[in-house]
N, CA, C and O of each residue as an XYZ file, in Angstrom:
880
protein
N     266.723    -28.450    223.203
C     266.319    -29.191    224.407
C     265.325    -30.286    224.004
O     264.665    -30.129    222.977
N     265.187    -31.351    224.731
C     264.630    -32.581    223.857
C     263.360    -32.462    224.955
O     263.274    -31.723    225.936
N     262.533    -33.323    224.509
C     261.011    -33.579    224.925
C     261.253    -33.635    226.414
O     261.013    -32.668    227.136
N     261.739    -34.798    226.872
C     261.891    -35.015    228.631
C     262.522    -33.986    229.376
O     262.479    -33.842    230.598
N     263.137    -33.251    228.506
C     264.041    -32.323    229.284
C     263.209    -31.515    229.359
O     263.058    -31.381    230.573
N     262.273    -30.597    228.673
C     261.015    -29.550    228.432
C     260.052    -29.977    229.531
O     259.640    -29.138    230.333
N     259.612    -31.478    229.609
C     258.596    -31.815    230.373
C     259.022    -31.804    232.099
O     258.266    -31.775    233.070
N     260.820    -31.845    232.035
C     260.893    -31.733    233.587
C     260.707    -30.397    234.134
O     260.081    -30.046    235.135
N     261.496    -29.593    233.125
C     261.653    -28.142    233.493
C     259.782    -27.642    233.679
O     259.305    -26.875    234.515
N     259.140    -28.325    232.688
C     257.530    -27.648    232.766
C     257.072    -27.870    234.520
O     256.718    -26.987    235.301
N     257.219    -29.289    234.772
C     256.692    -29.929    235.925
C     257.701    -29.013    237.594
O     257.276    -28.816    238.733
N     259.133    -28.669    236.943
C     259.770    -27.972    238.296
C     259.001    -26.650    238.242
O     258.701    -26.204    239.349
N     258.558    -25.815    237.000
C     257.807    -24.623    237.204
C     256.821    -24.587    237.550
O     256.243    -23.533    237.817
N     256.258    -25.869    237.667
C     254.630    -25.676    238.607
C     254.700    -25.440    239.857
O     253.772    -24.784    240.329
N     255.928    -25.941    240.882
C     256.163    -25.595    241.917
C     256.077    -23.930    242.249
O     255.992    -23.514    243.405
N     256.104    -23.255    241.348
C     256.115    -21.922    241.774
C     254.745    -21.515    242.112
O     254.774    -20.563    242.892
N     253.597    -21.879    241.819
C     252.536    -21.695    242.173
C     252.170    -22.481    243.712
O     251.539    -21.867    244.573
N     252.487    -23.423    243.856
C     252.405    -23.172    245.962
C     253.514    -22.992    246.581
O     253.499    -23.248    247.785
N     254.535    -22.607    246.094
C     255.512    -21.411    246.616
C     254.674    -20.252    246.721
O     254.465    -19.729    247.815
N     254.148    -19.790    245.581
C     253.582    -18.187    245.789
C     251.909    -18.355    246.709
O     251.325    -17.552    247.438
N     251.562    -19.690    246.285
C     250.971    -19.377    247.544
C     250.344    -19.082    248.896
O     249.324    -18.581    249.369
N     251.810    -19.815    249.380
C     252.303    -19.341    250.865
C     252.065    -18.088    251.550
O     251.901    -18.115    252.770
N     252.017    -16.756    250.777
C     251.645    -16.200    251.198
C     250.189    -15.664    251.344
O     249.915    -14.527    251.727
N     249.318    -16.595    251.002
C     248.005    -16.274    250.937
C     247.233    -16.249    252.382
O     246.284    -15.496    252.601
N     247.682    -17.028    253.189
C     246.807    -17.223    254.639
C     247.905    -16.040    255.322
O     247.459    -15.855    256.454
N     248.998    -15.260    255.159
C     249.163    -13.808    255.442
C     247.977    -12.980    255.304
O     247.502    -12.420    256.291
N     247.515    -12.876    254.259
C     246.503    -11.730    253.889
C     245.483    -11.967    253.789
O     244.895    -11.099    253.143
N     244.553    -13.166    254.270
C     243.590    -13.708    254.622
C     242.742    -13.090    256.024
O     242.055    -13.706    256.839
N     243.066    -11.706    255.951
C     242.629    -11.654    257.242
C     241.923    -10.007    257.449
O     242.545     -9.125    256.856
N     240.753     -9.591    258.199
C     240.401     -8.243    257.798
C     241.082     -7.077    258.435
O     240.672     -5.917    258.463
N     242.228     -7.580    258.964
C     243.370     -6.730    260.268
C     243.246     -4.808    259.001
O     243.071     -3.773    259.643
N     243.348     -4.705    257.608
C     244.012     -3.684    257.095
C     242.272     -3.317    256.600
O     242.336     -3.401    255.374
N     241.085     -3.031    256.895
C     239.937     -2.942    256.798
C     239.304     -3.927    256.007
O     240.029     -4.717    255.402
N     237.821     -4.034    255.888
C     237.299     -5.052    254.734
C     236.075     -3.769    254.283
O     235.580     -2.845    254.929
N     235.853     -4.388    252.463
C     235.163     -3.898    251.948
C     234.123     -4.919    251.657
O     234.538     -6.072    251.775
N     232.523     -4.757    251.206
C     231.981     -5.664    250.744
C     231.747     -5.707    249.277
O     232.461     -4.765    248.932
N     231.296     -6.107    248.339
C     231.152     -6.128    247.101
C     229.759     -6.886    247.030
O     229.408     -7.136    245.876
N     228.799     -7.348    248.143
C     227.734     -8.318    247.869
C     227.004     -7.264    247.355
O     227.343     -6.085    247.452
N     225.445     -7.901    246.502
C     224.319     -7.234    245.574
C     223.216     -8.599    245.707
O     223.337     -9.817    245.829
N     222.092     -7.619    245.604
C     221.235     -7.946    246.172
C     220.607     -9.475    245.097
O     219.699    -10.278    245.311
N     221.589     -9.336    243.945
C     221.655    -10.749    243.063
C     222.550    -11.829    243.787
O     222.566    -13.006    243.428
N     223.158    -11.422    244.646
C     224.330    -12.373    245.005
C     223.176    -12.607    246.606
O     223.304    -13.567    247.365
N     222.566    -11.956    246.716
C     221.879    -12.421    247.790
C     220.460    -13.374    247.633
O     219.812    -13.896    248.540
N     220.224    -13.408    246.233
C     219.120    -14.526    245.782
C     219.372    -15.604    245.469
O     218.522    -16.489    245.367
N     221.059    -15.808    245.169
C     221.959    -16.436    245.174
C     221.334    -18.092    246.316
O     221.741    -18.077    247.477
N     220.684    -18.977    246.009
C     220.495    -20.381    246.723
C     221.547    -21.052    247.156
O     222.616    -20.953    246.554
N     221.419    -21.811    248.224
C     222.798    -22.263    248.671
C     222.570    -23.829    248.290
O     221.596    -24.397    248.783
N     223.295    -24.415    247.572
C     223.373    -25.804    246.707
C     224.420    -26.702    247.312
O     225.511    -26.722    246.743
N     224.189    -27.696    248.736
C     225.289    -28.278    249.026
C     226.060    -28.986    248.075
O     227.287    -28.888    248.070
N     225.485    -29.642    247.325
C     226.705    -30.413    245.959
C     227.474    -29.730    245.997
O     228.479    -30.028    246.643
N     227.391    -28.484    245.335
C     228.732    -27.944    244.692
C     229.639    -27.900    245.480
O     230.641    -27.523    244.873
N     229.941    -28.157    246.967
C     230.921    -28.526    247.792
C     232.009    -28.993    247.162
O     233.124    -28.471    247.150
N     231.555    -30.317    246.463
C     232.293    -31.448    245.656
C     232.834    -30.999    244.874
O     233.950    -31.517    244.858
N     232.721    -30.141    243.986
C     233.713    -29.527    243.124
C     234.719    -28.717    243.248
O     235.848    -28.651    242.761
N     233.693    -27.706    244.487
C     235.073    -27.050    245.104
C     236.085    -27.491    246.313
O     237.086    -26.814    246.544
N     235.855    -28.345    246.865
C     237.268    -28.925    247.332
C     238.066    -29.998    246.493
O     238.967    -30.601    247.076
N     237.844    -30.240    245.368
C     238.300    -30.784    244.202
C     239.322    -29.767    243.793
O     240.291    -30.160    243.142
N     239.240    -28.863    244.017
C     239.889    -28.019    243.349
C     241.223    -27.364    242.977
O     241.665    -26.725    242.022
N     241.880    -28.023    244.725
C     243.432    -28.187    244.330
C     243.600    -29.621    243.661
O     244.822    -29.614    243.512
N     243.156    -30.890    243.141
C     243.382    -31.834    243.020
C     242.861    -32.007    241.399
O     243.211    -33.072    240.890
N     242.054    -31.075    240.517
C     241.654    -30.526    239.681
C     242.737    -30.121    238.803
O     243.119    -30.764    237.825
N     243.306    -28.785    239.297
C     243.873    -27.765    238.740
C     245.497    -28.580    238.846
O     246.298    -28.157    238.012
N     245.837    -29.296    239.453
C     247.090    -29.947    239.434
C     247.254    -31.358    238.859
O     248.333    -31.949    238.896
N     245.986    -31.942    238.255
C     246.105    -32.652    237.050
C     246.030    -32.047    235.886
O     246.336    -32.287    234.718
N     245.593    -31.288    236.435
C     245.722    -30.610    234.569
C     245.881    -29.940    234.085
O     245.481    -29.735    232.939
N     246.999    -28.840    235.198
C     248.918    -28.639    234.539
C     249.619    -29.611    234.256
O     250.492    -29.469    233.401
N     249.413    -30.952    234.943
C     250.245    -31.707    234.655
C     250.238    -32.814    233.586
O     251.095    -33.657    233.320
N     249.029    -32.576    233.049
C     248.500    -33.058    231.767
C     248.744    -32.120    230.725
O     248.803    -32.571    229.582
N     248.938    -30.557    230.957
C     249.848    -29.996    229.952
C     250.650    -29.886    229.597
O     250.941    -29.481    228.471
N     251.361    -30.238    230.513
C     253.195    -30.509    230.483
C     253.399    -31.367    230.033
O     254.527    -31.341    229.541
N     252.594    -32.783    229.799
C     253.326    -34.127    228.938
C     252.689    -33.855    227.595
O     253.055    -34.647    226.727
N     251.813    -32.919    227.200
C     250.964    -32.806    226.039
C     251.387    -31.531    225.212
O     251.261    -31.640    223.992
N     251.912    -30.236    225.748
C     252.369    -29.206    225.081
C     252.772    -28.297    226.086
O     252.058    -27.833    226.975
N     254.040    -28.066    225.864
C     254.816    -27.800    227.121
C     255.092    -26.149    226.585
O     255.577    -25.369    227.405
N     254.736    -25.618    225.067
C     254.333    -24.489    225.228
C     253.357    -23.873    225.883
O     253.445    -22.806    226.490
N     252.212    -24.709    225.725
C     250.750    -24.278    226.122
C     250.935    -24.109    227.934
O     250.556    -23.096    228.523
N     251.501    -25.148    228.546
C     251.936    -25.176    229.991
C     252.757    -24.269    230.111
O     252.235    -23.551    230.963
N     253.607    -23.859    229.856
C     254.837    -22.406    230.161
C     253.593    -21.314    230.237
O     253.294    -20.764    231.296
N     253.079    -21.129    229.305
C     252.053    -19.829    228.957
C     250.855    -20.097    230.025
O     250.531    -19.097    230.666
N     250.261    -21.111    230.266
C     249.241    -21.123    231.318
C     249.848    -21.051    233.150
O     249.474    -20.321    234.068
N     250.501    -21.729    233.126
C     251.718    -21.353    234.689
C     251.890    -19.979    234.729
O     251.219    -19.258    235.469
N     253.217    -19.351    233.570
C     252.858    -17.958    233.530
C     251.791    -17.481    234.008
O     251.812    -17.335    235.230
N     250.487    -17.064    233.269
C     249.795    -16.581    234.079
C     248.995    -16.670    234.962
O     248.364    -15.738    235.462
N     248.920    -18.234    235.350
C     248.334    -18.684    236.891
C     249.369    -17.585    237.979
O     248.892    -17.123    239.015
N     250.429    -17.366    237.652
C     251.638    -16.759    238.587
C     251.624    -15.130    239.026
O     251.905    -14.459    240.018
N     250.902    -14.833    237.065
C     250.774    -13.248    237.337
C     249.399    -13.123    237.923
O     248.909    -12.261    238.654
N     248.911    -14.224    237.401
C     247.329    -13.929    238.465
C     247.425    -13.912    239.884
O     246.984    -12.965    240.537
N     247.879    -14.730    240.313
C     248.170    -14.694    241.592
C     248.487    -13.603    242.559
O     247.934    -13.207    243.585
N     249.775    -13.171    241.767
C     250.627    -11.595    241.697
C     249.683    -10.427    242.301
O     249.904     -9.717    243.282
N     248.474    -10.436    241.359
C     247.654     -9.498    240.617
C     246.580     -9.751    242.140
O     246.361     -8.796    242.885
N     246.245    -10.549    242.303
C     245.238    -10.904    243.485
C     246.156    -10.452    244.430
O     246.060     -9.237    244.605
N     247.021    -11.005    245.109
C     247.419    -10.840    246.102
C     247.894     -8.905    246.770
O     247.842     -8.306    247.845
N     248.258     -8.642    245.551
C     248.202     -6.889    245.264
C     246.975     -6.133    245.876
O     246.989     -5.359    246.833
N     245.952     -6.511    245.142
C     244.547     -6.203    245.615
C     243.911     -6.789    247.276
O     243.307     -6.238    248.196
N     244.355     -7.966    247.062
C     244.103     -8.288    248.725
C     244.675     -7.263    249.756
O     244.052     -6.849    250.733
N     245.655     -6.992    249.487
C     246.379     -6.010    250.762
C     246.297     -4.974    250.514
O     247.220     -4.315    250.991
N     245.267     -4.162    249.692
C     245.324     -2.559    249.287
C     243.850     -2.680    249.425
O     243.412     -1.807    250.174
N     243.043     -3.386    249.001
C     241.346     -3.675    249.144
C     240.942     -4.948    249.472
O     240.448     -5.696    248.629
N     241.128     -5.300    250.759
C     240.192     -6.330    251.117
C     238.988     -6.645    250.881
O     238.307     -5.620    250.849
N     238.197     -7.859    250.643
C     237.155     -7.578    250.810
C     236.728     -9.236    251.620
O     237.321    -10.297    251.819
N     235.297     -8.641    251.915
C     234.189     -9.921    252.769
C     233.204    -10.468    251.807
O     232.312     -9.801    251.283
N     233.465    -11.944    251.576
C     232.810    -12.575    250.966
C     231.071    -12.200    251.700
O     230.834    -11.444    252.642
N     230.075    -13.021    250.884
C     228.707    -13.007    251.998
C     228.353    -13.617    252.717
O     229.013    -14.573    253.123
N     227.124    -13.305    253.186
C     227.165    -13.787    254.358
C     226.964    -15.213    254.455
O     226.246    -15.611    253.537
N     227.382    -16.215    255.322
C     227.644    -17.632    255.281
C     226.614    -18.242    255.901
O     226.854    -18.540    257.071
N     225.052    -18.653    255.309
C     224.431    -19.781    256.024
C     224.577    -20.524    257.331
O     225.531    -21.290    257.471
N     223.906    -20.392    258.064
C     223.871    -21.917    258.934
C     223.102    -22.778    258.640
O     221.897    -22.838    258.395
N     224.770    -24.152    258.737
C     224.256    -25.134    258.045
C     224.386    -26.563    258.819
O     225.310    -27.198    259.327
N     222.627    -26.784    258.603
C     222.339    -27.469    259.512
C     222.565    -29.164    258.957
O     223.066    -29.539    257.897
N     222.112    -29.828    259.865
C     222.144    -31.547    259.445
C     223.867    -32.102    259.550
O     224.921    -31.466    259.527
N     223.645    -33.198    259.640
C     225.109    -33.938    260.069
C     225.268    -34.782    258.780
O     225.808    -35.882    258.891
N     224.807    -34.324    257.468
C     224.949    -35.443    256.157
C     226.274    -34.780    255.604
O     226.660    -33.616    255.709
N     226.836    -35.838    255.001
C     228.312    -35.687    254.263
C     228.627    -34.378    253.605
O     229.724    -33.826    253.515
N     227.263    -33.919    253.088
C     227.752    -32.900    252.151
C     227.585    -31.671    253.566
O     228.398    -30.762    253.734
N     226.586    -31.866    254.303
C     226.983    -30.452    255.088
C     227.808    -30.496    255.867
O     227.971    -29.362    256.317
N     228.569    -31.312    256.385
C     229.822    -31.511    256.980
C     230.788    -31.224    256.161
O     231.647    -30.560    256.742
N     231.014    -31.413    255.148
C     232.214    -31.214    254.254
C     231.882    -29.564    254.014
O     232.834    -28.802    253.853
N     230.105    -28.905    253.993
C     230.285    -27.420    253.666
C     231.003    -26.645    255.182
O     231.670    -25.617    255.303
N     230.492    -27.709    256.255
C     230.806    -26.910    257.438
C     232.495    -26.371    257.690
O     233.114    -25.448    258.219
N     232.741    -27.675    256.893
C     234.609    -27.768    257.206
C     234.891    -27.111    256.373
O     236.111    -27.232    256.263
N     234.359    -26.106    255.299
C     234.772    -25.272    254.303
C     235.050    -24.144    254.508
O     235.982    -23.424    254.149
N     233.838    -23.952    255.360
C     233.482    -22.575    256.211
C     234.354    -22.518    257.656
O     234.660    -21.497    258.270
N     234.557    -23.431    257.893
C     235.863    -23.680    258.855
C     237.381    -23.197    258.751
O     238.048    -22.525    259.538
N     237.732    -23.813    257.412
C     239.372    -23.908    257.441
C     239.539    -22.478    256.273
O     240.595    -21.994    255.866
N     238.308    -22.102    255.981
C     238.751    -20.903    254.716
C     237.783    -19.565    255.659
O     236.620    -19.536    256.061
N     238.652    -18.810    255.718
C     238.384    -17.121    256.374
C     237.600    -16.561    255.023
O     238.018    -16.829    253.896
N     236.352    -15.709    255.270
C     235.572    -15.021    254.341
C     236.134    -14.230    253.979
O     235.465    -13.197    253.965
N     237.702    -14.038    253.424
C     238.406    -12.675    253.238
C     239.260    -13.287    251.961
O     239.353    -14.509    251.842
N     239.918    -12.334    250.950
C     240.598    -12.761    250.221
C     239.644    -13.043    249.150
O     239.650    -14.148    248.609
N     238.837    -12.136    248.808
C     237.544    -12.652    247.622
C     237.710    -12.202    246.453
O     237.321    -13.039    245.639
N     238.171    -11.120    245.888
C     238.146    -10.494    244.979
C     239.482     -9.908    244.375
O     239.896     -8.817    244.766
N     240.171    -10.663    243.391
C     239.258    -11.545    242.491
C     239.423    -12.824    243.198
O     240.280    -12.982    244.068
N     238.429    -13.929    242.744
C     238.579    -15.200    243.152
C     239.712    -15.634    242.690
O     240.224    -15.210    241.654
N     240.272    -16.656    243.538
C     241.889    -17.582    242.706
C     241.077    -18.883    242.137
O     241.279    -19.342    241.013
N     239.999    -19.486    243.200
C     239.381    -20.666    242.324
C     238.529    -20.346    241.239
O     238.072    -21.209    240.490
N     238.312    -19.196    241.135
C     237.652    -19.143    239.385
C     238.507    -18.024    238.495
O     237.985    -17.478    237.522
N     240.205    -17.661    239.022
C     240.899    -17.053    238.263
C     241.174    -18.602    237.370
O     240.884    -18.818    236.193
N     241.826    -19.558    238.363
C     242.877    -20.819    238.051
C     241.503    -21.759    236.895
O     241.483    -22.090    235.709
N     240.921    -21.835    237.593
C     239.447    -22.389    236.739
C     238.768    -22.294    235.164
O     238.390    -23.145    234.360
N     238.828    -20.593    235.164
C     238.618    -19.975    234.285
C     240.301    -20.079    233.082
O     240.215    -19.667    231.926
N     240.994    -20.380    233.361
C     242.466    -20.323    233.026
C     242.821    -21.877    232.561
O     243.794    -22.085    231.837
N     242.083    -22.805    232.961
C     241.974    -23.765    232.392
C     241.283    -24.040    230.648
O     241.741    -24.386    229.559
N     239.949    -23.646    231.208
C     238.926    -23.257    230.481
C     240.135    -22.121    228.817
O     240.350    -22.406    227.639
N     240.391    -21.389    229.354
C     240.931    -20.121    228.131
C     242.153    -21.208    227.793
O     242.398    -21.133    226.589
N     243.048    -22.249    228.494
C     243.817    -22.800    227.834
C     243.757    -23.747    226.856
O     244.405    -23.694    225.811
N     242.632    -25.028    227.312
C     242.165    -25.099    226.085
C     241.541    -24.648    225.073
O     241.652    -25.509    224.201
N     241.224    -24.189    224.869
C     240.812    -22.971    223.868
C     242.135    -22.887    222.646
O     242.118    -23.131    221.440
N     242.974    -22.540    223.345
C     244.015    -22.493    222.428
C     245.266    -23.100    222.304
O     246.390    -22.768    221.929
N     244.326    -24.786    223.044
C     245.470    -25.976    222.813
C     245.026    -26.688    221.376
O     243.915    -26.816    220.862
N     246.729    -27.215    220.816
C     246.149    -27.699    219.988
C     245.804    -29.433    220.103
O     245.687    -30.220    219.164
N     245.693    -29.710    221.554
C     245.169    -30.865    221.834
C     243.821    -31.681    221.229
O     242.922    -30.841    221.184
N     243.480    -32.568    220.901
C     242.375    -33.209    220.002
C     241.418    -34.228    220.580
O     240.416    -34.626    219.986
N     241.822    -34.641    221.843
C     240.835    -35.287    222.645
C     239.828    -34.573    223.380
O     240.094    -33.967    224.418
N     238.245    -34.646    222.684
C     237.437    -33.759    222.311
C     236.980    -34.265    223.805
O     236.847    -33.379    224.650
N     236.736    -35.585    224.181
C     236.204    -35.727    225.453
C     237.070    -35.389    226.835
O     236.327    -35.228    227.803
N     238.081    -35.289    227.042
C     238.877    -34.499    227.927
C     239.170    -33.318    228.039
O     239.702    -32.792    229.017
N     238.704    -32.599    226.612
C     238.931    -31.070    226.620
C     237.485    -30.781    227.437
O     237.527    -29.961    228.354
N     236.072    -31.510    227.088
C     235.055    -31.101    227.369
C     235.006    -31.301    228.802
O     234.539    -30.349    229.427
N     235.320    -32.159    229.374
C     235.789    -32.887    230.804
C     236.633    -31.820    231.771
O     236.436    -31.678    232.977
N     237.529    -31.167    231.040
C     237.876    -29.867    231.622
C     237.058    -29.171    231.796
O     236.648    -28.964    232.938
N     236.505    -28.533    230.652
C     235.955    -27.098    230.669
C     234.695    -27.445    230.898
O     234.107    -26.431    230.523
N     233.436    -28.594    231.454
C     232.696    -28.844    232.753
C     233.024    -28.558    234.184
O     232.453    -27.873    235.033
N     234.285    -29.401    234.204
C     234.717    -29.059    236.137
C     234.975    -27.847    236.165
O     234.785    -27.201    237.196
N     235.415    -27.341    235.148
C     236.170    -25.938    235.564
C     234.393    -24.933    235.723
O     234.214    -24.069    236.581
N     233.878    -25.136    235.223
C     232.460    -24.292    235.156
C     232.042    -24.605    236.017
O     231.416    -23.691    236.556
N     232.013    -25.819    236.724
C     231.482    -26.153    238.003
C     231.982    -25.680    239.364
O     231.360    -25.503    240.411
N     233.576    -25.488    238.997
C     234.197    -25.026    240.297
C     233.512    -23.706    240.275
O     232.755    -23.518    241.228
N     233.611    -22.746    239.396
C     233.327    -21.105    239.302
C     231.655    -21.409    239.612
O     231.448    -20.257    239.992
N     230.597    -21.922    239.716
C     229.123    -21.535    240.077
C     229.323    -22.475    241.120
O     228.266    -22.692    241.711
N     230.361    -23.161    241.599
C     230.339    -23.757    243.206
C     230.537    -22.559    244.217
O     229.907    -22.513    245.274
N     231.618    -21.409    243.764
C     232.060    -20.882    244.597
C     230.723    -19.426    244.976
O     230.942    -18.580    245.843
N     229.611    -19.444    244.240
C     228.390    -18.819    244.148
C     227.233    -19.724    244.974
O     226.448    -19.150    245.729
N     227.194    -20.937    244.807
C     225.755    -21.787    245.591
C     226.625    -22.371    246.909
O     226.243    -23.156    247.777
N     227.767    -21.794    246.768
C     228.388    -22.367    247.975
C     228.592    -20.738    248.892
O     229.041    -20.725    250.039
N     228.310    -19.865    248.388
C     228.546    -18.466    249.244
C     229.755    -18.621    249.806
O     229.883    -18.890    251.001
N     230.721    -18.469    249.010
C     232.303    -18.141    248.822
C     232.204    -16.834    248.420
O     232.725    -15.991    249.151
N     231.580    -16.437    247.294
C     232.309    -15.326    246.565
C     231.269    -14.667    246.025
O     230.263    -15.371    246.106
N     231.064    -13.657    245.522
C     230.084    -12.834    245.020
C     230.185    -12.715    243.201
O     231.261    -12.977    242.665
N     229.228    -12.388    242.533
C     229.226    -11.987    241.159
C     230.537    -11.445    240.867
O     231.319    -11.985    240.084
N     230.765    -10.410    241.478
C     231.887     -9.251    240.924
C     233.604     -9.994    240.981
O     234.537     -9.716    240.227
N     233.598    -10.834    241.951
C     234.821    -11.746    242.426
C     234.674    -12.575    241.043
O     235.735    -12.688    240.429
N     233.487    -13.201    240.425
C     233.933    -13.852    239.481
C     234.130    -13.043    238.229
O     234.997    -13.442    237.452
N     233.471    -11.996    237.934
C     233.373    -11.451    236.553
C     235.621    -11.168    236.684
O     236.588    -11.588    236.048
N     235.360    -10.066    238.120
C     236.752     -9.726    238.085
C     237.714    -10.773    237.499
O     238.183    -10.631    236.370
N     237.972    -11.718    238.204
C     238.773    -13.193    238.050
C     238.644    -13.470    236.541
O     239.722    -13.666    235.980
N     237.467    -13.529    235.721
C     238.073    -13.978    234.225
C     237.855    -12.532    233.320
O     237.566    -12.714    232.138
N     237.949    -11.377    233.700
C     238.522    -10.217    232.635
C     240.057    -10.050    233.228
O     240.774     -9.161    232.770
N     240.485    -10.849    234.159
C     241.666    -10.747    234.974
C     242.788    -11.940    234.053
O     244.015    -11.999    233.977
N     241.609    -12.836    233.413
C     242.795    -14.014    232.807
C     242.720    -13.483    231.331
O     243.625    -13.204    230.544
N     241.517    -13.439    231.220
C     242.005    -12.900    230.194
C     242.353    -11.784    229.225
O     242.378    -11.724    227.996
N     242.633    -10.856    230.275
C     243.903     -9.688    229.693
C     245.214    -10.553    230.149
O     245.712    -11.122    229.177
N     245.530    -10.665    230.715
C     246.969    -11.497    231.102
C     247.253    -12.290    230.178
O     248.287    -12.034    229.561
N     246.410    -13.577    229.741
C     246.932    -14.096    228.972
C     247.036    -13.415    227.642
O     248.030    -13.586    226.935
N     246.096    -12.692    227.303
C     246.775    -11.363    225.869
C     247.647    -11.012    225.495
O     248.179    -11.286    224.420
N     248.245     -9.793    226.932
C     249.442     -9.630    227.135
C     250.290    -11.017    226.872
O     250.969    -11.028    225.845
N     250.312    -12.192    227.713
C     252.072    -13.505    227.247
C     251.679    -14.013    226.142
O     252.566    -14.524    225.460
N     250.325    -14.044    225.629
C     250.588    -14.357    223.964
C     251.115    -13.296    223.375
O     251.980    -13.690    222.593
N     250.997    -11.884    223.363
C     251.529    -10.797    222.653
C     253.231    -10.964    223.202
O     253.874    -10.610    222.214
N     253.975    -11.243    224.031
C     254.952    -10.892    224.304
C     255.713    -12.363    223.825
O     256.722    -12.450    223.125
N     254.813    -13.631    224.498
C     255.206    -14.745    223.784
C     255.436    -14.682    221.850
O     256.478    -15.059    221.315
N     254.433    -14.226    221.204
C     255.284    -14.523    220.008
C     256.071    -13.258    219.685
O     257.070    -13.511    219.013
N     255.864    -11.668    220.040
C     257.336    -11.084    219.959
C     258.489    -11.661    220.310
O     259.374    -11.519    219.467
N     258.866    -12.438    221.544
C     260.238    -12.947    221.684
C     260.550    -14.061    220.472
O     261.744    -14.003    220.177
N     259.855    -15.011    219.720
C     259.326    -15.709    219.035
C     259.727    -15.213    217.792
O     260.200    -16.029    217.000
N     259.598    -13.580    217.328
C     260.109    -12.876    215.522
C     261.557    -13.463    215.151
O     261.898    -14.010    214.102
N     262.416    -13.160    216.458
C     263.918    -13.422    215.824
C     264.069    -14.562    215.115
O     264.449    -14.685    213.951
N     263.694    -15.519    216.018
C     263.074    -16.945    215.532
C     262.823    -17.161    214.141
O     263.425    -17.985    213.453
N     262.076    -16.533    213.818
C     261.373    -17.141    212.857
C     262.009    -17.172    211.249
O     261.951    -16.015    210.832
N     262.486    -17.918    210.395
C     263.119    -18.249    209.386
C     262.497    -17.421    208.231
O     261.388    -17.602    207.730
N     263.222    -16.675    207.970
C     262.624    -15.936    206.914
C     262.955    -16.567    205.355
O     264.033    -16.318    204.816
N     262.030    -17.316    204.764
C     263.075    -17.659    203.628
C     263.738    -16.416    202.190
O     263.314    -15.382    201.673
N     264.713    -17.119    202.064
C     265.278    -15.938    201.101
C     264.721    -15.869    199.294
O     264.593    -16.834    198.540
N     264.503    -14.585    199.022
C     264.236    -14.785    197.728
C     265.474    -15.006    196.752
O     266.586    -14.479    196.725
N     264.637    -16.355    195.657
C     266.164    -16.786    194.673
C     265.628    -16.015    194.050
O     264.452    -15.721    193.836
N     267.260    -15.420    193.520
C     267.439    -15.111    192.250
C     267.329    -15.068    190.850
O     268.347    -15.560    190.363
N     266.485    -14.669    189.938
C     266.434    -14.743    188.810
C     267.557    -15.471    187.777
O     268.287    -14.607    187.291
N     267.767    -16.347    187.481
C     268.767    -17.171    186.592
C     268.467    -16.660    184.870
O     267.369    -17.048    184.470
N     269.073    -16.068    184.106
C     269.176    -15.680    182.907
C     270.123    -16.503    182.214
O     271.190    -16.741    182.780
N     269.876    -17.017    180.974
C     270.864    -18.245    180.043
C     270.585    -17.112    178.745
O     269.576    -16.694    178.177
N     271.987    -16.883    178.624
C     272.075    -16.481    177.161
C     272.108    -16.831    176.167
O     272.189    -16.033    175.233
């Protein structure tokens, strides 16, 4: 399969990630009980309007740059989609067997840009669906992909793995999510991705060219 052909198929498999998640504002809701997970660290926790900015960045984030993996290494993109997908999987499992309630949400006062944009946060997103986080599963999953791209643009790798650190302590000064939602979310990526590198290069052995040993040549 040639380069363009790899890069379309990479770019039609991203679609599977807001296919899957359609079903998220289903289970967004405390109808099957809610649990809490807050601590009394997550309650010293300051509320930092900036970080707003990063986190509604965050679908617009994470979908440049799958799509900057797909024209750059369309292995590295198969393997990071993959498990944006099983993460997802994996959350959504837990949402409907253990709910839980983010903390408790500030009132937030003043009519300036940034508290309007926190108000409309706290608006259009239900305090449910926390654990693990998806914006610091997908975040954190950025972050572990480069890691083990063999991409070389040192200032765009770093450019990632800033926003991505920023989204995950937005979703904390922004009282989204608690400590445990984030720890969960990246021991969550990265066992997953363990597992499709372990299974990725087993499918990968048959593959691999074994060269043959020559033969000893004897002249009499």
């Amino acid at each position: 399969m040639n380069k363009k052909m790899k890069i379309v198929g990479m770019l039609l498999f991203l679609l599977s990630i807001p296919a899957m998640m359609l079903v998220y504002p289903y289970l967004n809701t405390p109808t099957r009980g809610v649990h809490t997970l807050v601590t009394s660290l997550d309650k010293a926790i300051p509320v930092m309007k900036w970080f707003v900015l990063p986190y509604v960045a965050w679908v617009g984030f994470i979908t440049i740059t799958l799509i900057y993996f797909c024209f750059k290494d369309c292995t590295l993109a198969f393997k990071t989609v993959l498990v944006f997908d099983l993460g997802l999987l994996v959350c959504f499992i837990i949402y409907y067997f253990y709910q839980t309630v983010g903390p408790v949400r500030p009132e937030i006062v003043g009519h300036d840009f940034l508290s309007q944009m926190l108000q409309y946060v706290y608006q259009i997103d239900q305090p449910y669906n926390c654990f693990p986080s998806i914006h610091v599963m997908s975040s954190y999953l950025m972050i572990r992909a480069i890691r083990n791209s063999s991409m070389k643009n040192r200032w765009i790798n770093w450019g990632i793995i800033c926003f991505s650190t920023s989204i995950i302590l937005a979703t904390l000064f922004i009282k989204q999510h608690v400590l445990l939602d984030v720890v969960a979310a990246i021991f969550l990526v990265e066992g997953l991705y363990k597992m499709v590198d372990l299974v990725h290069g087993w499918l990968l052995l048959p593959k691999r060219i074994v060269k043959p040993i020559a033969k000893n040549s004897y002249s009499v």
